[in-house]
C-alpha positions in Angstrom: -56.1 71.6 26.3 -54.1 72.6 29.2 -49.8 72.4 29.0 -49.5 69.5 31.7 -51.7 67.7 29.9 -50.3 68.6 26.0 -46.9 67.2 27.8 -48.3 63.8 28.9 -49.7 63.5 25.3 -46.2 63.9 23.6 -45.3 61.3 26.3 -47.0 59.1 25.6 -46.7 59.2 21.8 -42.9 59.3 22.6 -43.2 56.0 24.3 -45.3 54.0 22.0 -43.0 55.2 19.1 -39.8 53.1 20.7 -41.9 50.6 21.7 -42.4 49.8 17.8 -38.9 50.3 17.2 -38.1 47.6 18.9 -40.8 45.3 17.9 -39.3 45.8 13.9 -36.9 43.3 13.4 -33.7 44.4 12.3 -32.4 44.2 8.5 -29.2 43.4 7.4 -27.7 45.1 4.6 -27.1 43.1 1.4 -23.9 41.7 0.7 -22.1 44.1 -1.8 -20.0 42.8 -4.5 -16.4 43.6 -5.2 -16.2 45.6 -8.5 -14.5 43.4 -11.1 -10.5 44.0 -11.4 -10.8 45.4 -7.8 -8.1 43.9 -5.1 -10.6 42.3 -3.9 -12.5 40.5 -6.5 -8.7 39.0 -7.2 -8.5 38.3 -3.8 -11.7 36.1 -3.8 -11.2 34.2 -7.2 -7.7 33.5 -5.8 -9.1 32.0 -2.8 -11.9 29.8 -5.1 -8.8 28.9 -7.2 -7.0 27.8 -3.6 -9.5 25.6 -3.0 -9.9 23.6 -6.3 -6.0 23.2 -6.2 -6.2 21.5 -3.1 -9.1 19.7 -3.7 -7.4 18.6 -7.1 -3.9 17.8 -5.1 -6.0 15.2 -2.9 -7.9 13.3 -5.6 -4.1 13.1 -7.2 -3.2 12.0 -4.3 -5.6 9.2 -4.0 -4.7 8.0 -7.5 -1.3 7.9 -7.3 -1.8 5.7 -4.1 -3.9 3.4 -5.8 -1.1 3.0 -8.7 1.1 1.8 -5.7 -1.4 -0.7 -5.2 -1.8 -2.0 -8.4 2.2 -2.1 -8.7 2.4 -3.9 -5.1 -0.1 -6.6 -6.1 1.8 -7.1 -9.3 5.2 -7.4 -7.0 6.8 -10.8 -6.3 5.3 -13.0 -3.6 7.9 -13.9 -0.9 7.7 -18.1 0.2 9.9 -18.8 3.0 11.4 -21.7 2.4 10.0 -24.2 4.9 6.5 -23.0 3.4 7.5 -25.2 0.0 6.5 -28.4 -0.1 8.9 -31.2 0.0 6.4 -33.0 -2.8 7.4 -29.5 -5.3 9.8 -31.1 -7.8 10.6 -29.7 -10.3 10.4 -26.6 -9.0 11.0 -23.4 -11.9 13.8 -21.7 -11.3 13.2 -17.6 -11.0 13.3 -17.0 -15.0 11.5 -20.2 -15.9 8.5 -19.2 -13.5 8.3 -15.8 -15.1 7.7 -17.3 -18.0 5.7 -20.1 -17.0 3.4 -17.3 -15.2 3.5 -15.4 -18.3 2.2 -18.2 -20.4 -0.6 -18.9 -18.0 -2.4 -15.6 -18.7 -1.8 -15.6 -22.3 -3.7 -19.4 -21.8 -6.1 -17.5 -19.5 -6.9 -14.6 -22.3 -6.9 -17.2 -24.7 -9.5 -19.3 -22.8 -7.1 -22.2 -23.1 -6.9 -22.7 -19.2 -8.3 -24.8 -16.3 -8.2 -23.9 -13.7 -8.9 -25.7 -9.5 -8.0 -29.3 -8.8 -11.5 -29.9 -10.1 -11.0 -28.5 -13.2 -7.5 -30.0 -14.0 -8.6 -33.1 -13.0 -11.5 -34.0 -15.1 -9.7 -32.4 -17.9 -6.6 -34.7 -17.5 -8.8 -37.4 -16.9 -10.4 -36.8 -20.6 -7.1 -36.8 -21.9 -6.4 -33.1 -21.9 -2.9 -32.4 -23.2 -0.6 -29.6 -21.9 1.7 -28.2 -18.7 0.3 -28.5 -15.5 1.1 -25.9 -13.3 1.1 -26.3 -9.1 1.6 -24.1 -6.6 4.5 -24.9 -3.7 3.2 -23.3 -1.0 -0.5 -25.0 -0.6 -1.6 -26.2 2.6 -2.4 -28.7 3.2 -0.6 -30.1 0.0 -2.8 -33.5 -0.3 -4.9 -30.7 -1.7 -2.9 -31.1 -5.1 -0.1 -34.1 -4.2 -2.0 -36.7 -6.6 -1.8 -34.6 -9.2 2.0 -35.0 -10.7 1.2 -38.4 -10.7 -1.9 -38.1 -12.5 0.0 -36.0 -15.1 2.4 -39.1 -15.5 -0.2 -41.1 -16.7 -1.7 -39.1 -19.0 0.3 -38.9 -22.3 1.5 -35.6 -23.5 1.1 -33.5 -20.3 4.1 -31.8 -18.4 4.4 -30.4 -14.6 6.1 -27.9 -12.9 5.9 -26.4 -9.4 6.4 -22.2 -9.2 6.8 -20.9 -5.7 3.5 -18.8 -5.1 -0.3 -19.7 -5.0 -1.0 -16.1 -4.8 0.9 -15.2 -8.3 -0.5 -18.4 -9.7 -3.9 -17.0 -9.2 -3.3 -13.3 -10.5 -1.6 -14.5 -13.8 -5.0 -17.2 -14.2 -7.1 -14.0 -13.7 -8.8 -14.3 -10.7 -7.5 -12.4 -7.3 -7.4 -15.6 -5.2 -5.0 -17.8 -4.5 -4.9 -21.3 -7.3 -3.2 -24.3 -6.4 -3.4 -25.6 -9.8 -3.6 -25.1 -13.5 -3.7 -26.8 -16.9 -2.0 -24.8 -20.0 -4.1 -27.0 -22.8 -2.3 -27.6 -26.1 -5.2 -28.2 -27.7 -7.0 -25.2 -29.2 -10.7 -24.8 -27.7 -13.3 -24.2 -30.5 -15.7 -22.3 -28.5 -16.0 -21.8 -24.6 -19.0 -21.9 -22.7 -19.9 -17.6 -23.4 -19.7 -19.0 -27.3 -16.8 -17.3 -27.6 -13.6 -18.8 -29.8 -10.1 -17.5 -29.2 -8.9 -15.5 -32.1 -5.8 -16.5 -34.1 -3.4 -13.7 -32.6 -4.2 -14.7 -28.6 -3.7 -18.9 -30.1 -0.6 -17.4 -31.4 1.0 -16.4 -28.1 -0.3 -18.6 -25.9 0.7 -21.3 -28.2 4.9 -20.0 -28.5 4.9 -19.4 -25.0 3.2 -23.1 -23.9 5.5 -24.9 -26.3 8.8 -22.7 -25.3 7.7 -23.7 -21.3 7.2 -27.0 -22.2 10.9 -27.2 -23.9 12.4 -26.4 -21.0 10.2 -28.4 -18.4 11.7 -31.4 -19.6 15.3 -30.3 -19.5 14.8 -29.9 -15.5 16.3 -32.4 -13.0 14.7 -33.2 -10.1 17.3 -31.1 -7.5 16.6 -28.4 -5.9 16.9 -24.9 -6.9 18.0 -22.2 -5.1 16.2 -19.0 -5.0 
């Protein structure tokens, strides 16, 4: 072989050499990690401890917010006055609603409540016994405007007006509004779940219903000033 032609051989083996160096695709080297008690391994668990304190600062965050919530629901309900009805007589003063309201979900947990003008109703018209409870700011009040005098006919039932359907409705258990309720005085035996109130929830609601009751008939018909 001649030398021109021993230099076009190199050539060419040159050429097809690179040519399959840059066909092969490249490789990354492997990720290496930090030795243990390095500056850098602290600096990494630091930064995964960073993140789970923030994450744990947002869900704490959200929780306390919802707390508000709760307490905000649980707040008074402000009634302007030319939202209560001019039917709402005797209307609890602020203590004597507290109390009233209080009694309601001790009846409530006690199953010793009805609740809805449907409800009240057909109870008073059985001859339930007990304090009838309305709400001053329905609308439209015929909703619940026969029922005081319905309660006057029936023999051994008291009513009273509090200000707010809204806080009528969370002390009867339910999250809507209630126009009405009846506190019965007579123990249920069982409800419809079979279920009978147990002598510690008649207890309560039972002191509570007769000390509301006491002091429903000392009210005048005036108007009181909250």
């Amino acid at each position: 072989m001649t030398k021109d032609a021993a230099l076009k051989e190199e050539k060419k083996k040159k050429r097809k050499s690179e040519a399959a160096g840059l066909d092969a695709a490249p490789v990354e080297p492997e990720a290496v990690r930090p030795p243990a008690g390095s500056a850098s391994a602290e600096a990494v668990v630091s930064e995964v401890d960073g993140d789970k304190a923030a994450k744990k600062a947002k869900k704490e965050k959200r929780k306390s917010l919802g707390v508000e919530e709760v307490k905000d629901e649980k707040a008074e309900f402000h009634v302007p006055p030319e939202a209560i009805a001019a039917i709402a007589v005797p209307l609890a003063p602020k203590k004597l609603s507290k109390k009233v309201l209080k009694t309601v979900k001790r009846a409530s947990k006690a199953r010793q409540l009805k609740r809805g003008v449907k409800e009240v109703v057909k109870a008073l018209r059985k001859g339930e016994k007990g304090l009838l409870v309305l709400a001053s700011n329905i609308t439209p009040i015929d909703v619940v405007s026969h029922l005081p005098l319905l309660a006057e006919e029936t023999q051994g039932v008291e009513y009273v007006w509090v200000l707010a359907k809204e806080e009528l409705g969370l002390a009867s258990g339910t999250k809507r509004a209630t126009s009405c309720v009846l506190i019965c005085s007579a123990p249920a035996r069982k409800t419809k779940e079979g279920k009978a109130p147990t002598a510690e929830e008649i207890a309560e609601w039972k002191e509570g219903l007769d000390e509301c009751l006491d002091e429903v008939k000392k009210l005048d018909s005036g108007v009181v000033a909250y």
